[in-house]
N, C-alpha and C positions, 0 to 999 in steps of 0.2 A: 454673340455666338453662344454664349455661355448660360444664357437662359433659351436659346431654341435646345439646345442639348436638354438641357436642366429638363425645360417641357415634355419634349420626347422619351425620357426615360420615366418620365410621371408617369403618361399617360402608357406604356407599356407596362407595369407594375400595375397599375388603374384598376388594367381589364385580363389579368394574368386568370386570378380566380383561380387556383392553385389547393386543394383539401389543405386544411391547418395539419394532418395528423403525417404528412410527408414530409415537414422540417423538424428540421434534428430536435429543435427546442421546441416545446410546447407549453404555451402557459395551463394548460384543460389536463395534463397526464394525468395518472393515477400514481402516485408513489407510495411507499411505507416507510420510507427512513426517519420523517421527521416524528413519525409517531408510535411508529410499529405496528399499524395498522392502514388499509390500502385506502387512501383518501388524494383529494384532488391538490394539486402541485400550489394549487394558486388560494387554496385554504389556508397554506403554510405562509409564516411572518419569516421563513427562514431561506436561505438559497441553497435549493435540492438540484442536483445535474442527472438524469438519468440516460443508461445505457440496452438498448434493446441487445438479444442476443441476434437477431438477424443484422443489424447495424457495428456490432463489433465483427463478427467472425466475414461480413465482406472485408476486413484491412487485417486478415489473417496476423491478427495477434501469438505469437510464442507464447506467454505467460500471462498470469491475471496483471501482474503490474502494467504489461501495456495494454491490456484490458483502458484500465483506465487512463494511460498515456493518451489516450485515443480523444480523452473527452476534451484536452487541451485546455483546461485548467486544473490538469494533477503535473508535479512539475514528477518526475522518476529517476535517482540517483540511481547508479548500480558502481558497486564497487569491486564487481564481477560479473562478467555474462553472467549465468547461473543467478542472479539477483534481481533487485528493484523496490525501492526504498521509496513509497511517496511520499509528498511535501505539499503540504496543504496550510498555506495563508501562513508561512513563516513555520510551522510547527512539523514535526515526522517521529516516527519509528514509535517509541510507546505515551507518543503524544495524542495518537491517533487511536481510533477503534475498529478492529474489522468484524463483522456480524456475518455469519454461513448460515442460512436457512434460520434466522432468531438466534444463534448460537453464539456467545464471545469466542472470537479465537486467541485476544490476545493473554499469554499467559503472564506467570510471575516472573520469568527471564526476559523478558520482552526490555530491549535493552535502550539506551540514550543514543546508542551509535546505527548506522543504519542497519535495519534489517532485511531479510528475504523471502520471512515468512508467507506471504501471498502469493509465491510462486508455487505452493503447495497445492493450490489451488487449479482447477483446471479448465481453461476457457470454454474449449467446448461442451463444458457440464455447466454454464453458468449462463441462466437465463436473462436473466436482468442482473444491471449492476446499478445502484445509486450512490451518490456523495453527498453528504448532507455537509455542507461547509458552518465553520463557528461548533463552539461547543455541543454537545449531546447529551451531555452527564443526565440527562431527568429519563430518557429513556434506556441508556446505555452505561451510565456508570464511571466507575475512573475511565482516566485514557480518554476520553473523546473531548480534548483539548478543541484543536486544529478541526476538528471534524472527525465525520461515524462514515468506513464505507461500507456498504450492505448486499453482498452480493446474494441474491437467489438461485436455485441450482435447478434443473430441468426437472419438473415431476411426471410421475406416471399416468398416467389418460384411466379412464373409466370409460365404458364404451356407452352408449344413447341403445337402448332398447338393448336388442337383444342378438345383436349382432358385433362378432369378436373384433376388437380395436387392436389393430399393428401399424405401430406407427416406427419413424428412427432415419437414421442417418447415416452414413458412413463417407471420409473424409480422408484424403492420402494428400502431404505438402510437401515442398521440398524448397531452399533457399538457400540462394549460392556465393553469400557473401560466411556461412559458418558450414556450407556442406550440408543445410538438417533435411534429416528425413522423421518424418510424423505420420503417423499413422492412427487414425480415429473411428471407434463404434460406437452409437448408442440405440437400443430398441426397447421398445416398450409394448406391451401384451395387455389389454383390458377388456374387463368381463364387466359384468353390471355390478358388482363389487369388490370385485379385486382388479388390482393392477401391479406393474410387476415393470419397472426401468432396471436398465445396464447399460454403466459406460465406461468404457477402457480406452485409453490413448497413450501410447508412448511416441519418443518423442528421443532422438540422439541430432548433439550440436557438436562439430567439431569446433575448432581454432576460430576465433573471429576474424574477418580481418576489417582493416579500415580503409577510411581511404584516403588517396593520394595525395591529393592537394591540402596542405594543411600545416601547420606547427609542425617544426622534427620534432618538438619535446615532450611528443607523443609516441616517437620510437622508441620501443627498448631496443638498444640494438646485441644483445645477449641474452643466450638461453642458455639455464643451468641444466647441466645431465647427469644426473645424479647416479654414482659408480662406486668401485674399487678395485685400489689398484690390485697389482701382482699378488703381493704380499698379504692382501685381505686388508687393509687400512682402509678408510672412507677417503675416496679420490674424487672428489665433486668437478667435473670440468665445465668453464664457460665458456661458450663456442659463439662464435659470431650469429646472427640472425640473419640469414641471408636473404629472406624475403622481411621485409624489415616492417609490413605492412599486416603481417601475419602476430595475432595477439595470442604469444605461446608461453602460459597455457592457460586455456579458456575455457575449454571445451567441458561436455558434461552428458549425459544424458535421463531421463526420468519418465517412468511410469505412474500413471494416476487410474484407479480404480473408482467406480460408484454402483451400487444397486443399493434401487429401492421397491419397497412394498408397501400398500397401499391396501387398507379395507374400511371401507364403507357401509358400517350395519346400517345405516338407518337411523331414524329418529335426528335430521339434524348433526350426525355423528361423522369423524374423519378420523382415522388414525393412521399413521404415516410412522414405517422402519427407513431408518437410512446408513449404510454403511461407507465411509470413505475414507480411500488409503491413496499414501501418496508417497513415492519417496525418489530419490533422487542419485544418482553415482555418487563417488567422492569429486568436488570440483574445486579447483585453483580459488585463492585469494589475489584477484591480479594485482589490485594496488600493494599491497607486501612484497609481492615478486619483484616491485620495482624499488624498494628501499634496497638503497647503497651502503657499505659501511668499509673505509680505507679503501677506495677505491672499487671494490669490488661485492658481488650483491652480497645482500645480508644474510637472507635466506638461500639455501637448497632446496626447502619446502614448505609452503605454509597453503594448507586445504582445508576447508572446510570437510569434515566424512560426513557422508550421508544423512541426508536431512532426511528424516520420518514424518511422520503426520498421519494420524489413523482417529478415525472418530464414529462412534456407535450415538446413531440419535433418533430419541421416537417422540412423535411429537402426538399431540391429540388436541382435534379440537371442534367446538360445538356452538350450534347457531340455535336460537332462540331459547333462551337463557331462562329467559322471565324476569322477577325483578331487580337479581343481582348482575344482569350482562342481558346484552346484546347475542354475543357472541367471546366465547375465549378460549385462550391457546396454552398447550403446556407445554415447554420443550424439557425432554431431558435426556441428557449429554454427558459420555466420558470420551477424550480425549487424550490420544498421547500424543509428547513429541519427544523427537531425538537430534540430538545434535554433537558435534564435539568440532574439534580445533586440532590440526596438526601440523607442528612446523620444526622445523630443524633449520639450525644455521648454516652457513656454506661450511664444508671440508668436518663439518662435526660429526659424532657417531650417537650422541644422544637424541634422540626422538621424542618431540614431548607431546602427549594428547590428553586434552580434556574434553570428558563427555559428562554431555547435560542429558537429562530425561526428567519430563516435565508431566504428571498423571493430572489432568484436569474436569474435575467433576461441576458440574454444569446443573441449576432447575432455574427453569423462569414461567410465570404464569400471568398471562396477560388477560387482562377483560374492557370491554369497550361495551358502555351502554350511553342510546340518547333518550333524554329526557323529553319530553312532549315540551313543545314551546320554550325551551330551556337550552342548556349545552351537551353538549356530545363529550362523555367523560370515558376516558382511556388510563384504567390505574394497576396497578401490578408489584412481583415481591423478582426476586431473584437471587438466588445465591449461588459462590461461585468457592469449588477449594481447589488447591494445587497443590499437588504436592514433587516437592523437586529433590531429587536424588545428584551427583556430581562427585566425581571422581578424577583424580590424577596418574599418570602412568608414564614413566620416563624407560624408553630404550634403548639399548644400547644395540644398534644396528648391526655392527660386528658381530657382539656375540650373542646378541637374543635375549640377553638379559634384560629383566625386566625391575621395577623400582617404584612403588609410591615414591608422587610429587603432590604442590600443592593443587588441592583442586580449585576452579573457578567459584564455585561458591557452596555454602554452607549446605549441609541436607535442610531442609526445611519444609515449612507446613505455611502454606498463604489463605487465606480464608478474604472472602466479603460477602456482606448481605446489605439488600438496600430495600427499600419500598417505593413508589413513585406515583405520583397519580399526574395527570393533564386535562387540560379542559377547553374544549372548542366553543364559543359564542357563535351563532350565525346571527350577528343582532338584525342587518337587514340584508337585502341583494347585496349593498354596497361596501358593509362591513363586517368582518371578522378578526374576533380576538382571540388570543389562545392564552393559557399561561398554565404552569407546570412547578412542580418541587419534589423534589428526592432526598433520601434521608439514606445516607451510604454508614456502614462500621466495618472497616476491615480490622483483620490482626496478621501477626505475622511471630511464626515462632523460628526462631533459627537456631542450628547446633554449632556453632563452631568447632566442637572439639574435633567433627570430622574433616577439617579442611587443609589439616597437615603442614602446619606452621604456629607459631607462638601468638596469643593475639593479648592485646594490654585490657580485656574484661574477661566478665565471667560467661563460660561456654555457654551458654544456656541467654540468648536474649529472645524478651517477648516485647511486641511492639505492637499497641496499637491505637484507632484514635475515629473519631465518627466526623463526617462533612455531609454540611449542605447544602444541597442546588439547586438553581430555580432557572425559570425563564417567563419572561412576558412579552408578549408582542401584536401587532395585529399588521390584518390586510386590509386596504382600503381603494374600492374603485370608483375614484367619481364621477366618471361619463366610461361610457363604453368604451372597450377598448386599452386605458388606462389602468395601471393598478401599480398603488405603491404598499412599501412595506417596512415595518421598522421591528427592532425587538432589540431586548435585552437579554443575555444567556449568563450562569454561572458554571461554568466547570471545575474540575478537579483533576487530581491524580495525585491518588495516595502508591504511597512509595511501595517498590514493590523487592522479592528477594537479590535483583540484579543491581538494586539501587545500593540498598542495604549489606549488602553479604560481598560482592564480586572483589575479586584479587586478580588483573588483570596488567598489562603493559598498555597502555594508553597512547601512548606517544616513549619514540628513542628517546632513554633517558629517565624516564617518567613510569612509575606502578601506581597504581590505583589501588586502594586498600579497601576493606569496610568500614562505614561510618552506621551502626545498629541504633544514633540519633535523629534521625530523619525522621521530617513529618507531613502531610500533604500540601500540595503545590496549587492553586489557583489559577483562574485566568476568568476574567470579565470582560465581555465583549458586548459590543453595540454593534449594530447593522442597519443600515439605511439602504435603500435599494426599490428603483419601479422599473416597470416593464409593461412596452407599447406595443399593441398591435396597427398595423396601418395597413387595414384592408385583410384581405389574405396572401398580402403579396411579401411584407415585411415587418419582423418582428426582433425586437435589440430588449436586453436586459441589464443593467447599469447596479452594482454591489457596492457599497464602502462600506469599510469596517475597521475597529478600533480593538486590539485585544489588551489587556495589561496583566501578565502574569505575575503575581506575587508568589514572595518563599519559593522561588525556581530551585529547582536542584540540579544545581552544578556543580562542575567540576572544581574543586580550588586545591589548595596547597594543606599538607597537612600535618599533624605530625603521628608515629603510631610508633607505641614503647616508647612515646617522649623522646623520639629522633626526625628530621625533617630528611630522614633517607634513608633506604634498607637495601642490603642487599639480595638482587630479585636476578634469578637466570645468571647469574655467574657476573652479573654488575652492582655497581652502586649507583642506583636510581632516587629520584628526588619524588617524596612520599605525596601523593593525592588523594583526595577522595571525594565522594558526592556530597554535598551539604545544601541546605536550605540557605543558600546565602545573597541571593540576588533576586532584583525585577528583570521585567523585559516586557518591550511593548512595539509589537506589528502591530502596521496599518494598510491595507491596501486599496484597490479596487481592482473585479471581477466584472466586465464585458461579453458580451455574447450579442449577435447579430445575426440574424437569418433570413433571407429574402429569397422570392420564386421571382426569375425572370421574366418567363415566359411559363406556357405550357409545362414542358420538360427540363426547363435549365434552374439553378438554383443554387446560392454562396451560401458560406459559411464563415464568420468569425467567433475566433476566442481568443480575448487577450487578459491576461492577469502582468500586475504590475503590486509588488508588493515589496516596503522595507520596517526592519526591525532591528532593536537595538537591545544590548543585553548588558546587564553591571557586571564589572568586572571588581577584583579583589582588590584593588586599587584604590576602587571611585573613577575610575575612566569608563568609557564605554565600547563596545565591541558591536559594529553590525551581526543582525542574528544570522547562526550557520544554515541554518533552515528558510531564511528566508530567499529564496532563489530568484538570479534577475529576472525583468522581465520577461513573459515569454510566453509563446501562445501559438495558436495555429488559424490558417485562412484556406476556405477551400472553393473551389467554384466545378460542377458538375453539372450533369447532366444523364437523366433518368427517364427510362420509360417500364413498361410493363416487363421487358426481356433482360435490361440492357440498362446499366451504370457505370459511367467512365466519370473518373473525377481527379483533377488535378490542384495538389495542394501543397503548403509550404508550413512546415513547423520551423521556430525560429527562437532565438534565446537573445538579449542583450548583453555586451559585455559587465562585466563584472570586474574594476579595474583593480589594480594592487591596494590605494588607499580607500578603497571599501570593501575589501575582502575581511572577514571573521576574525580575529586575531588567533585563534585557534588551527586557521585555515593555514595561513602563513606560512607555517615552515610546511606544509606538504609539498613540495616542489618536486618532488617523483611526479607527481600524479597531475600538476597543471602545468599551463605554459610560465615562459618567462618573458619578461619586459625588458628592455633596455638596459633596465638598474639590476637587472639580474633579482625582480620579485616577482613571486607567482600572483598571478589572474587567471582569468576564465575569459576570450576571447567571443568577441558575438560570433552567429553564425546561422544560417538559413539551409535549409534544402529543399529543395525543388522533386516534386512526388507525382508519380502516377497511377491510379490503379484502375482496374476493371473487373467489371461482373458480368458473366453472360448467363441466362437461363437456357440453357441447350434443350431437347427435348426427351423425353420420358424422365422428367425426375435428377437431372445432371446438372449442375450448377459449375460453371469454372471462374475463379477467381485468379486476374494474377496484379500484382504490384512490382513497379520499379520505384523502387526509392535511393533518396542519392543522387539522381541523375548527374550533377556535377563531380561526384565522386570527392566529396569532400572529404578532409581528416581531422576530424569535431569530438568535443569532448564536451557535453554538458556539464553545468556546474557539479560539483562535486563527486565528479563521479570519478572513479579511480579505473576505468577504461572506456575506449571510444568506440563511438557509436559505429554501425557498420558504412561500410566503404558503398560502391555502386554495389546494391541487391536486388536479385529478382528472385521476388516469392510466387509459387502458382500451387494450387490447389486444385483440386476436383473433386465434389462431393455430389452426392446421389442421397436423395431423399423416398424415404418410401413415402 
C-alpha cells in the first residue's frame, strides 16, 4: 500500500509543472545582501532568505520584526509588545547587523540585551527584506556576527516616455486580540526624470491579550495604578486584574513617515533624497512590570519614552564606469536616535529617567567591476561616527523637583572606517568561488566626567584597535538541478560605547559598571549546505553550521574602587561588568522545503534547530541565551490568480529547566515553572489561517485567524505572550 501511495503522489508532482518563480524559495532570485550588489542567490556560497514585499504584507505584519518572523527562520524575542529582538543561529541584538537602503542602522548603544530598534522601521515602506545567515563583516562590518539583515524601502518610478506615472496604495487594518487600528498611504508622481514617493502609516495598539489555554504563570494577576493619596503622598495601589488574560500595560502607538526624490540627468546617472522619521508613544517594559519584590511589585513604572529614529540619505549612483567600475554607489547618511528609560518603584515618589540620543553620521562607496574572462570584483570604503550624548534626571513626583542622577553612559564620540574588496570566479557553468577581506579601525573616546558618579580611572578614556576579515567559499553544481555550497567567514565586533561606558542594573541585585578595557570579539564560521530541485514541483535546502566565537564579551563579576559591590538606587548590589572573558560555540542546521502539488496547491517548510554553549567564569558552561529551541513553521495553501487561502502552523520545542542559559534561570516572572519549582520555556504550536482576495478595481482584502486554539504561549525569551485567538483584516486598494 505504501508504495501505490508513494507512486501516486510521484506521479502527481511529475506533471504538476508549476513556474519556479511562485515558491517562496528560489534557487534563480536575485539578492544584494551577500554582496551589496543585485546578483543571483545561487552565485552566493552563503545562505540568503529573501522576503518580497507582496508576500510579507499578505500576513499583515505589525512591525518590521515580524517582517521577518514571517521567513520562519528568524526566531523574535520581544520583551514587550512595542518590541522584537531577532535571533539568528544562536547570536541577537548587536550581534546582528541591520542595512536601510546600504545604510548601517546599528549604532554605538546598540546593546548585549534585547533590542527594538527594527520596529522603527515600517513594513509597508519595505520592499524587500533579506537575511543573509553567518557572518557579514567583509561587506558590512562590526556587528554582523549571527547575520546582516537588509531591508530595501519602496522607491519612486520614473515614467517610460512621456506620459505621467502615479502609482501607490492605500491600506486601513484592524486586529482584535490588541484592538489596533492602522492606517496606511503611499503615492508616487513620475516624469521622465523626476520622481517623487510618500509614505505615512500610523498605527495605535491597545492592551494585548492572550490566550486562554495555557500556563497560569503567564498571568499577572495585578495592575499597578499609579496615584496619591489625600494628603498628596505617593499612594501606588494594586488592584486585582480582573480579566486576567488581558497584558496591562502593553499598549503603544507610532507613526512612521518617508519621502523620497529621485532625479535622473542622464549619462548613466541616479540620484536619490530620502527622508525618514519614525517614532513611537511612551510604552510599558512588560517583563519589569512583572518583577516582584516582598511580596509585592517592584515597580509602579518602568517605560521605555519614546523611541525617535529620523534619517536624511542621499545616495548617487552611476553605470558605465569604464575602467575603475562597472557601476558605483555612494550613500550618505545622518541619523538620529532617541531613547530613554523610566521607572519608579511601587509607593516611591522618586522618578528616575535616562535618556540616550545617539547622532549617526554615515559614507560608504561601493563599485563593482567584471573583468573580461576573469572575476566579477565588488570593493569599497566606509566610514561610520556616532556621536552619543546621555543624561540622568531624578524626580520627585510630589513635588516636581528635579536632580541630576547617574547617567547610563558616558558623552562620547565612536568612530570606524573599514575598506573591503570581494571577488566572484565564474570558473565554469558548474562552479563558483567567491572570497573577500576587510580591514576595519575603529576608536572610541569617552568622557566619563559626565556620568555623575566616581569612577577608579582617568575621565578621559580613548580606546581603539584595527580587525581583520575574510571569507572564502564557493558554489558547485554537478548535474542539473543540484548545487552544493561550502564557505568560511570571519567576523567581528568591536566593542562599542554600551559595551564600554553603561552603568546599568542588570539583574535584582546586580549593577553593571564600565569596563573602558575591552577589545574586539570574533566569531569563525564554517557552512556546508546544498539545494535540490526535483522537477518544478519540489525543492528543499539543507544548512549546517559551526560558529566559534573567541574574546566574547560578557558579562562577569567585577570589582570598581577595588570593591566587589556598590551602592546603586538605594541598594547594595554586587559589582559586574562587560569583559572579554569567554568562547562560545553554536551549531546548527537551517531546512527549508518547498513543493507544488498540483496546479494551485502548494507546502511550505522551515525548520531551524540550533544549540550553543558559552564559558562561564567558573570553567563550567552555560547553554547560549541566544540560541533559541527548535522552531520553525509549515504551511500548505492554495493559490490562484484572485485568491490565496493558506493554512499554517509556527511552532517552538520546549526548552527544559536543565538546558536553560544560566543567566536565564532566575527570570521566573517571565517563564513557566516545572514541578521543582524551575523556569522553562514549554513547546507549543498554533494552528493559522489566512486569506487574500483580489476584489475588483484595485481592492485587495486580506484577513488572518491566528491562534485558532486560543492558546496561552510565550516564546523563549520573551518577557510577554503571544496573542490569544486574533483576527486581523485589512483592505487595500492599489492605484
Amino acid at each position: 500500500m505504501k508504495k501505490v501511495l508513494f507512486s501516486f503522489f510521484f506521479l502527481l508532482f511529475a506533471n504538476c509543472g508549476l513556474a519556479q518563480d511562485s515558491l517562496f524559495y528560489n534557487l534563480d532570485e536575485i539578492v544584494v545582501s551577500a554582496s551589496r550588489w543585485c546578483q543571483q542567490s545561487q552565485a552566493q556560497p552563503v545562505k540568503v532568505t529573501r522576503l518580497s514585499f507582496d508576500k510579507a504584507n499578505t500576513f499583515n505584519p505589525q512591525t518590521a520584526a515580524d517582517v521577518l518572523g514571517l521567513t520562519g527562520e528568524v526566531f523574535i524575542q520581544k520583551s514587550q509588545y512595542a518590541g522584537g529582538s531577532p535571533m539568528i543561529r544562536g547570536f541577537a541584538t548587536n550581534r546582528l547587523l541591520y542595512s536601510i537602503d546600504g545604510v548601517r542602522m546599528n549604532t554605538a548603544i546598540f546593546r548585549s540585551g534585547n533590542i527594538q530598534n527594527v520596529i522603527s522601521l515600517d513594513p509597508f515602506a519595505i520592499a524587500d527584506s533579506e537575511v543573509l545567515f553567518g557572518p557579514g563583516a567583509v561587506g558590512y562590518g562590526s556587528d554582523a556576527i549571527g547575520g546582516a539583515m537588509v531591508f530595501s524601502t519602496l522607491e519612486p518610478c520614473l515614467a517610460n516616455g512621456g506620459a505621467l506615472l502615479v502609482h501607490g496604495a492605500a491600506t486601513v487594518r484592524t486586529a482584535t486580540a490588541s484592538n489596533e487600528l492602522t492606517a496606511h498611504i503611499h503615492a508616487g508622481v513620475g516624469w521622465k526624470r523626476w520622481a517623487l514617493l510618500t509614505s505615512l502609516t500610523y498605527s495605535s495598539y491597545g492592551d494585548l491579550q492572550q490566550g486562554t489555554h495555557g500556563p497560569e504563570d503567564y498571568v499577572m494577576p495585578y495592575i499597578v495604578v499609579p496615584g496619591f493619596a489625600a494628603d498628596g503622598t505617593v499612594d501606588d495601589r494594586v488592584i486585582a486584574n480582573v480579566d486576567k488574560n488581558k497584558q496591562t500595560p502593553s499598549g503603544y502607538s507610532q507613526l512612521n513617515f518617508m519621502q523620497k526624490v529621485r532625479y535622473a540627468p542622464g549619462g548613466g546617472w541616479n540620484l536619490e533624497y530620502a527622508f525618514h522619521l519614525s517614532g513611537t508613544s511612551e510604552y510599558a517594559r512588560y517583563d519589569r512590570h512583572q518583577r516582584m519584590r516582598g511580596g509585592l511589585p517592584r515597580y509602579a513604572e518602568w517605560n521605555y519614552g519614546p523611541q525617535f529614529w529620523m534619517m536624511n540619505h542621499l545616495r548617487a549612483e552611476h553605470t558605465g564606469g569604464g575602467i575603475m567600475y562597472d557601476s558605483i554607489k555612494v550613500n550618505l547618511a545622518l541619523q538620529r536616535f532617541e531613547e530613554s528609560r523610566i521607572s519608579r518603584d511601587l509607593n516611591k515618589p522618586r522618578r528616575e529617567t535616562q535618556s540616550e540620543a545617539v547622532d549617526a553620521w554615515s559614507a560608504n562607496v561601493d563599485f563593482i567591476k567584471s573583468v573580461s574572462d576573469g572575476p566579477t570584483i565588488s570593493y569599497g570604503a566606509e566610514y561610520v561616527q556616532n556621536n552619543v550624548r546621555s543624561k540622568g534626571v531624578a524626580t520627585d513626583i510630589v513635588t516636581d523637583a528635579t536632580e541630576p542622577m547617574a547617567a547610563r553612559y558616558p558623552n562620547a564620540e565612536w568612530y570606524s572606517a573599514g575598506l573591503f574588496a570581494q571577488a566572484e570566479w565564474h570558473v565554469n557553468n558548474r562552479l563558483n568561488l567567491a572570497a573577500g577581506v576587510r580591514y576595519n579601525h575603529y576608536l572610541i573616546d569617552n568622557d566619563f566626567s559626565t556620568v555623575g558618579y566616581d569612577i577608579p580611572f582617568a575621565p578621559r578614556q580613548v580606546s581603539s584597535a584595527g580587525s581583520v576579515s575574510g571569507n572564502v567559499g564557493l558554489n558547485w553544481r554537478p548535474v542539473s538541478g543540484w548545487l552544493f555550497r561550502v564557505n568560511y567567514a570571519r567576523g567581528f565586533r568591536a566593542p562599542n560605547v554600551d559595551d564600554m561606558g553603561k552603568l546599568f542594573d542588570s539583574a535584582d541585585g546586580c549593577v553593571t559598571v564600565p569596563n573602558p578595557a575591552l577589545k574586539p570579539e570574533y566569531a569563525d564560521n564554517v557552512e556546508l549546505g546544498f539545494a535540490k530541485h526535483i522537477g518544478s514541483f519540489l525543492k528543499f535546502d539543507v544548512t549546517a553550521y559551526y560558529i566559534h566565537l573567541t574574546d566574547a564579551i560578557v558579562r562577569r563579576d567585577f570589582l570598581f574602587n577595588g570593591s566587589p559591590t556598590m551602592e546603586y538606587q538605594g541598594s547594595e548590589c554586587r559589582v559586574q561588568a562587560l569583559q572579554n572573558a569567554a568562547t562560545a560555540n553554536v551549531w546548527g542546521i537551517q531546512t527549508a522545503v518547498d513543493a507544488n502539488f498540483a496546479k494551485w496547491f502548494y507546502g511550505e517548510a522551515r525548520v531551524s534547530w540550533q544549540r550553543g554553549f558559552e564559558e562561564m567564569d567558573n570553567g563550567d558552561v552555560s547553554p547560549s541565551r541566544h540560541a533559541a529551541p527548535l522552531f520553525g513553521r509549515v504551511a500548505l495553501g492554495f493559490r490562484n490568480e484572485r485568491l490565496n487561502v493558506e493554512a499554517y502552523t509556527a511552532f517552538q520545542a520546549e526548552c527544559a529547566a536543565v538546558d536553560m542559559p544560566v543567566e536565564e534561570r532566575g527570570k521566573t516572572e517571565i517563564y513557566a515553572l516545572d514541578a521543582d519549582g524551575n523556569a522553562y520555556s514549554p513547546a507549543w504550536f498554533t494552528l493559522n489561517l489566512r486569506a487574500s482576495l483580489q476584489l475588483a478595481r484595485g481592492f485587495l482584502l486580506n484577513a488572518t485567524l491566528e491562534n485558532i486554539a486560543d492558546k496561552r504561549y510565550r516564546p523563549y525569551s520573551c518577557g510577554i505572550s503571544a496573542p490569544g485567538r486574533n483576527v486581523t483584516m485589512s483592505l487595500t486598494y492599489n492605484l
